[in-house]
VEXBAFI-192404 format. One line per field, with one value per atom (N, C-alpha, C, O, CB): x, y, z; residue in three letters; atom name; residue number from 1. Coordinates in pm, whole numbers, plus 32768, in hexadecimal, padded with zeros to 4 digits. Glycine has a CB too. Layout:
N
u X:...
v Y:...
w Z:...
residuo ALA:...
atomo CA:...
num NUM:...
This chain:
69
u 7BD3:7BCB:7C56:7C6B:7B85:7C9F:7D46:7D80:7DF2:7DD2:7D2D:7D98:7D52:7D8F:7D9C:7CAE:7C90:7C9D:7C76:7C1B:7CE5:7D21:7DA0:7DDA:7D1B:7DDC:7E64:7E47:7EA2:7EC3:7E16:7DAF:7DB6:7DE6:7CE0:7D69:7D38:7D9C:7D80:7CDD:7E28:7E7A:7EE1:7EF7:7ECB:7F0E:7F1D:7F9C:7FDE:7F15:7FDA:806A:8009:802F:8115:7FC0:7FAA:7F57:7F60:7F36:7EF4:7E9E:7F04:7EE8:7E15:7F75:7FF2:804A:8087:8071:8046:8091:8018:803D:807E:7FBF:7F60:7F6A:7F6B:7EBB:7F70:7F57:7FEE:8013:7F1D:8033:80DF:80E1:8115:8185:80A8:80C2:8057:806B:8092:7FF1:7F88:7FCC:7F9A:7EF7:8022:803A:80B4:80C8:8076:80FD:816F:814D:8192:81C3:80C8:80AE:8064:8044:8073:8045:7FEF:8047:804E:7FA9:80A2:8139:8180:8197:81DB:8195:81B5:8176:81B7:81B7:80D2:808C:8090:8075:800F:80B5:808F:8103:8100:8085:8195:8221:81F7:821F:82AA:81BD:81AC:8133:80EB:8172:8145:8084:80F0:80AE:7FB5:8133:81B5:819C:8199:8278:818C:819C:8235:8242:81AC:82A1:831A:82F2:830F:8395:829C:8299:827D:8251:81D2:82C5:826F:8214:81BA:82D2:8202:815A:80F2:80DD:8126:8087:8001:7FF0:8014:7F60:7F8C:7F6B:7EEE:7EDE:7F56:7E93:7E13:7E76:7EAA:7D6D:7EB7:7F14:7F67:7F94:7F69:7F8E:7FC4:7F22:7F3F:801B:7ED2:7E53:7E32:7E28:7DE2:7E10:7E0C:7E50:7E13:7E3C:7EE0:7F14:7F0F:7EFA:7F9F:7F1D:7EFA:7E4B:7E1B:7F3C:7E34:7D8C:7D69:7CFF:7D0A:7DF3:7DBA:7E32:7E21:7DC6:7EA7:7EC6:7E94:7EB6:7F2A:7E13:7DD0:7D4A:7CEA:7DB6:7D3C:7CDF:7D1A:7CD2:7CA9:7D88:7DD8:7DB9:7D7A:7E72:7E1A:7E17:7D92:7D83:7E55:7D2E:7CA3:7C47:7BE5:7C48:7C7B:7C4E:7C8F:7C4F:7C2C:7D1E:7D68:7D21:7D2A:7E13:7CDC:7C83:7C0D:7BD6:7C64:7BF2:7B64:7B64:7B30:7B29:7BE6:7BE7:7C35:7C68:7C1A:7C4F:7CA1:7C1A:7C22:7D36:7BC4:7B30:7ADC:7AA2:7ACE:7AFE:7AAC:7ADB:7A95:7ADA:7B3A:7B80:7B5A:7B08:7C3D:7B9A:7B6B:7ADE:7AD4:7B78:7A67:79FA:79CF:7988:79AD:79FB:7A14:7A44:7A05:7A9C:7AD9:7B37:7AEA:7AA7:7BD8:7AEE:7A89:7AF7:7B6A:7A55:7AE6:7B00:7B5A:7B7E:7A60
v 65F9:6584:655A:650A:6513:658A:651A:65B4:65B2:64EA:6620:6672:662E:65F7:6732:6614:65F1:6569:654A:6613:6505:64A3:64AE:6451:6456:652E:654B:657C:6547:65A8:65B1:6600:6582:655D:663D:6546:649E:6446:63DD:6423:6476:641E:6438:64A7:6413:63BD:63DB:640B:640D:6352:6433:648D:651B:6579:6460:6533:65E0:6601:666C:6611:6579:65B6:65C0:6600:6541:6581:65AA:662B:6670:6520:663C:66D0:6742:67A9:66CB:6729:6791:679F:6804:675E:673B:6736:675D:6776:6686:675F:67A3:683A:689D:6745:682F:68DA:6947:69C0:68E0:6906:693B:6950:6986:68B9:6921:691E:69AC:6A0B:6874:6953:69D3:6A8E:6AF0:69A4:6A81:6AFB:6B23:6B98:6B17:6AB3:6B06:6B4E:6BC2:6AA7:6ACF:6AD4:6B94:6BE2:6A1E:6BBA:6C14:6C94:6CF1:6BF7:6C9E:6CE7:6D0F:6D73:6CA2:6CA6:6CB2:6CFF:6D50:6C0F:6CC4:6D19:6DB0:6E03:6CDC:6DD8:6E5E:6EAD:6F11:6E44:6E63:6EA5:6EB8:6EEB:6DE9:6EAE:6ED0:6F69:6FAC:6EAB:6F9B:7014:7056:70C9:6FE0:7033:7076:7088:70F6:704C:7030:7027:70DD:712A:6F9E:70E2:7175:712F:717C:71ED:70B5:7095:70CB:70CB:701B:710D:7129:7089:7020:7180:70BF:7051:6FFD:6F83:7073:705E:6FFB:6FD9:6F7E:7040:6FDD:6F78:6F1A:6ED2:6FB7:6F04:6EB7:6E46:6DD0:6F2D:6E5B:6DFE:6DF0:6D78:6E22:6E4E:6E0F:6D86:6D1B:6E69:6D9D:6D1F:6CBB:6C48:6D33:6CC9:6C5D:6C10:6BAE:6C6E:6C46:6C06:6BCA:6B99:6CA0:6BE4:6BB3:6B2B:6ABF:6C2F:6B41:6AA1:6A47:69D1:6A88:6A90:6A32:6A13:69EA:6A63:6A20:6A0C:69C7:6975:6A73:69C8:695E:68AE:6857:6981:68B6:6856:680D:6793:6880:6874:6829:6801:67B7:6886:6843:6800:677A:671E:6844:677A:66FD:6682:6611:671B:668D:665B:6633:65C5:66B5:668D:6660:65E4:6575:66DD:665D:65B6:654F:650F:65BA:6528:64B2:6459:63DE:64D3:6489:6456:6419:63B3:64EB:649E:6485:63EE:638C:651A:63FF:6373:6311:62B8:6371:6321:62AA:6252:61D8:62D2:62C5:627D:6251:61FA:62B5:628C:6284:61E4:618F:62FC:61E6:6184:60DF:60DA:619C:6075:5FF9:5FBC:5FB1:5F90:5FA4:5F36:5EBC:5E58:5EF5
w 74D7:752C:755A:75B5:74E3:7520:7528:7592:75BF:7437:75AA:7641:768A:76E6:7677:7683:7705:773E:77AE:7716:76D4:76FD:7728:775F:76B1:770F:7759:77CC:780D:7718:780D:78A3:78EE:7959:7888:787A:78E4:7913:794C:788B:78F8:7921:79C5:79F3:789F:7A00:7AA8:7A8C:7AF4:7B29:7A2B:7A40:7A1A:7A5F:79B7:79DE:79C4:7A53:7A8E:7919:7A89:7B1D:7B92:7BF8:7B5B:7B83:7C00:7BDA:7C2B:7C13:7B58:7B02:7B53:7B8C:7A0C:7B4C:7B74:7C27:7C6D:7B38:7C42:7CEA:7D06:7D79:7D3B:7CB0:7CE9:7CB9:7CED:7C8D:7C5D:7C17:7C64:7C70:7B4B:7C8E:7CE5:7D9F:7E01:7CD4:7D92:7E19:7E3A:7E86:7E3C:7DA0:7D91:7D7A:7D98:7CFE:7D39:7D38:7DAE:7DC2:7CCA:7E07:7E94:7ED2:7EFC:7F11:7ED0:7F36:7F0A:7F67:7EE1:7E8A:7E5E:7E80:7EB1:7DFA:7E5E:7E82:7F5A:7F9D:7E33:7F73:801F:8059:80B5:807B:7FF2:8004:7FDD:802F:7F92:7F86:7F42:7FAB:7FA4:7E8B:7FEF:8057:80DC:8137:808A:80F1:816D:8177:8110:8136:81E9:8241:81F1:8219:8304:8196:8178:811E:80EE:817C:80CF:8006:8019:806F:7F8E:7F6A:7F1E:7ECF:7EAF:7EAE:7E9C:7E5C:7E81:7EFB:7E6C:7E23:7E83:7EA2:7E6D:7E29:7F3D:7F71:7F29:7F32:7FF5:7EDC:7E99:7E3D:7E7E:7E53:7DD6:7D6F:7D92:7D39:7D24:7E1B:7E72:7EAE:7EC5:7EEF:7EB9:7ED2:7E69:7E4C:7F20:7DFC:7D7B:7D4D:7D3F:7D2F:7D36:7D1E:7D9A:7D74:7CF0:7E2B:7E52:7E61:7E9A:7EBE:7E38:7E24:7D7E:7D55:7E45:7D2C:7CAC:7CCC:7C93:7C04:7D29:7D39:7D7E:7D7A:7D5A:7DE7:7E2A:7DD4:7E16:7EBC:7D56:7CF3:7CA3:7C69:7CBA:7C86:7C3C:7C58:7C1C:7C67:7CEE:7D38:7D61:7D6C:7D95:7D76:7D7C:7CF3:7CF7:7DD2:7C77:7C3E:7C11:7BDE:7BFA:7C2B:7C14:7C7B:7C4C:7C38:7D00:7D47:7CEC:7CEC:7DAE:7CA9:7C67:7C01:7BF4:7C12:7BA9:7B4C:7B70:7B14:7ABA:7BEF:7C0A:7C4B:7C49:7C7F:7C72:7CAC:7C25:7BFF:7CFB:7BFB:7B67:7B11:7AF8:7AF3:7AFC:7AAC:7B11:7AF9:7A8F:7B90:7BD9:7BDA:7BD5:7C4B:7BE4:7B86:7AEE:7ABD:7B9A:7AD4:7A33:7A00:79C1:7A0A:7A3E:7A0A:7A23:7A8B:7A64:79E0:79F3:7A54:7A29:7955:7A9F:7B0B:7ABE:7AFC:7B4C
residuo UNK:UNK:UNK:UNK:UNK:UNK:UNK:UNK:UNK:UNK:UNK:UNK:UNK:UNK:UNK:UNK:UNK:UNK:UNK:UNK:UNK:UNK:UNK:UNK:UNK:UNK:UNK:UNK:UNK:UNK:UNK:UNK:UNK:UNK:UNK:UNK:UNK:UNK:UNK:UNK:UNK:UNK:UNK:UNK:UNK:UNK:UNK:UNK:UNK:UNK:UNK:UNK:UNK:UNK:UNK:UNK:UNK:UNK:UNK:UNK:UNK:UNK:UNK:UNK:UNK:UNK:UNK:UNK:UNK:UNK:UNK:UNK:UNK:UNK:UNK:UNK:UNK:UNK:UNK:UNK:UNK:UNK:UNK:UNK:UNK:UNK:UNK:UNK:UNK:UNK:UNK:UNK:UNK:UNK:UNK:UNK:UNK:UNK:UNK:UNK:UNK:UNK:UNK:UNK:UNK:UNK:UNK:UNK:UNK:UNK:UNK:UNK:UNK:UNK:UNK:UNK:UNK:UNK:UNK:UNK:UNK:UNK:UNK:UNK:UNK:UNK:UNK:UNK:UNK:UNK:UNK:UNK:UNK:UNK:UNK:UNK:UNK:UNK:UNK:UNK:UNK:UNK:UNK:UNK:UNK:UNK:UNK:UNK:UNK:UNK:UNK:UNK:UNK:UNK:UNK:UNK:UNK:UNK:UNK:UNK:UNK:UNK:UNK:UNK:UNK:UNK:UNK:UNK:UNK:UNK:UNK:UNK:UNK:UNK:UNK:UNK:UNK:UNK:UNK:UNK:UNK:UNK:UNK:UNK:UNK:UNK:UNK:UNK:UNK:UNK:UNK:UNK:UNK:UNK:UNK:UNK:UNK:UNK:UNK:UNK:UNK:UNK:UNK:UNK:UNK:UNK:UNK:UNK:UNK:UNK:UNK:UNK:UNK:UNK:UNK:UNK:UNK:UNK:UNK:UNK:UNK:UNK:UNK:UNK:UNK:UNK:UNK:UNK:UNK:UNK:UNK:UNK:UNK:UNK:UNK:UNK:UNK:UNK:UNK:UNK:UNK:UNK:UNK:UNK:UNK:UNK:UNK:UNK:UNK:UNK:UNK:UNK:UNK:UNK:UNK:UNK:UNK:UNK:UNK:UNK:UNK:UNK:UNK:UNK:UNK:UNK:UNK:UNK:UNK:UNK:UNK:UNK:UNK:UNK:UNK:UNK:UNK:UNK:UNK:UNK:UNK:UNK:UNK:UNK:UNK:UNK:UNK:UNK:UNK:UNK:UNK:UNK:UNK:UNK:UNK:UNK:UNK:UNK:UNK:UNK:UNK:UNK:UNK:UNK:UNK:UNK:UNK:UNK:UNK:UNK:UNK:UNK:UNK:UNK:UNK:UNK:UNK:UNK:UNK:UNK:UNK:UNK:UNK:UNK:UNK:UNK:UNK:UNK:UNK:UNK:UNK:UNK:UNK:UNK:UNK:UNK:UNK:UNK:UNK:UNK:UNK:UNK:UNK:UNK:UNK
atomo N:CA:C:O:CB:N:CA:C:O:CB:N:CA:C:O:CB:N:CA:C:O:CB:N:CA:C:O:CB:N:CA:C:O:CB:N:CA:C:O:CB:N:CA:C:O:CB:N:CA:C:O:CB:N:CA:C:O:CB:N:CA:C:O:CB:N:CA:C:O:CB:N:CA:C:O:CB:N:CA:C:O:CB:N:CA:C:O:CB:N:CA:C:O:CB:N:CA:C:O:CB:N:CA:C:O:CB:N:CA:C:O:CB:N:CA:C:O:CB:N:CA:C:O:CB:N:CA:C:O:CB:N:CA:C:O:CB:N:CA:C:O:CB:N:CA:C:O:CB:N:CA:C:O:CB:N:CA:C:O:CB:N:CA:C:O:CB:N:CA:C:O:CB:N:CA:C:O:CB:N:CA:C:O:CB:N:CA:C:O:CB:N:CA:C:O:CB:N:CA:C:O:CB:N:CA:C:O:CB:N:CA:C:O:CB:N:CA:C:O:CB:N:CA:C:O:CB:N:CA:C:O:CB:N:CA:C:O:CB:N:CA:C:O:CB:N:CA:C:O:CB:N:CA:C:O:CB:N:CA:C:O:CB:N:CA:C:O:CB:N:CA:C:O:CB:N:CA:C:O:CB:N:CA:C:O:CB:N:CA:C:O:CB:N:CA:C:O:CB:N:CA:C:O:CB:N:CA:C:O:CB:N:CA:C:O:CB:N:CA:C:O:CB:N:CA:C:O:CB:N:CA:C:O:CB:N:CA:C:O:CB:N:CA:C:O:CB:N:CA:C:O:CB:N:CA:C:O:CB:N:CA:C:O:CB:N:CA:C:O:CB:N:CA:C:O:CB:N:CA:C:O:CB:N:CA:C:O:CB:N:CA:C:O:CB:N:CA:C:O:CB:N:CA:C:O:CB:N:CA:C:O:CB
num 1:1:1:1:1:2:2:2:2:2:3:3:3:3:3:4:4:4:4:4:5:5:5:5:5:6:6:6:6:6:7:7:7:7:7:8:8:8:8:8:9:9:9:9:9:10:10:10:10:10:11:11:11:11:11:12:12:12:12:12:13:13:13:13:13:14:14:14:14:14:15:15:15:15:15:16:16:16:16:16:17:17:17:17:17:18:18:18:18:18:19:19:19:19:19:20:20:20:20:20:21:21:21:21:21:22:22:22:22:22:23:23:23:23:23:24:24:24:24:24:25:25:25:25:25:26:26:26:26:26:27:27:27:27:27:28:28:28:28:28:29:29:29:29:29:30:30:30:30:30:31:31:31:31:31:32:32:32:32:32:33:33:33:33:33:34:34:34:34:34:35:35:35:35:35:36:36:36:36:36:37:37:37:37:37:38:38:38:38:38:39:39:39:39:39:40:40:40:40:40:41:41:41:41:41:42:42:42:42:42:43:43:43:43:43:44:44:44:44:44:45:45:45:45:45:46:46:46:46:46:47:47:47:47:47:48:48:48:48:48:49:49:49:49:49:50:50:50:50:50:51:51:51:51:51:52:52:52:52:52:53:53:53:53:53:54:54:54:54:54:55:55:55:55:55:56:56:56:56:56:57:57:57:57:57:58:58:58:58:58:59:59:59:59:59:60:60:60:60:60:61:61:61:61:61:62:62:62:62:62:63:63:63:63:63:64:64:64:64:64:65:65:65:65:65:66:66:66:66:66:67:67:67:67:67:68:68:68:68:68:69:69:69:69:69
């Protein structure tokens, strides 16, 4: 109970929505016409930072109903 009260907090759902962004951002550099990355491990990682970031969406919705007024 005490990680997922660490999850639940608005510094780890902005840690997620930055680290999710940073790895899209990374993955989209590595998907460039110059990279030697294969290109599916280059969408790989940018689709697990655009899964990051959206789930940082989820639980920022989520708490928002959650949390009592």
């Amino acid at each position: 109970m005490q990680l997922l009260d660490l999850l639940l907090q608005r510094e780890a759902i902005i840690g997620f929505a930055i680290g999710g962004a940073i790895i899209s951002t990374i993955g989209s550099y590595l998907l460039r016409k110059n990279s030697t990355t294969n290109p599916n491990t280059a969408r790989f990682i940018m689709r697990t930072g655009y899964a990051i970031s959206w789930a940082s969406v989820g639980i920022f919705i989520a708490v928002g109903f959650l949390s009592g007024w």
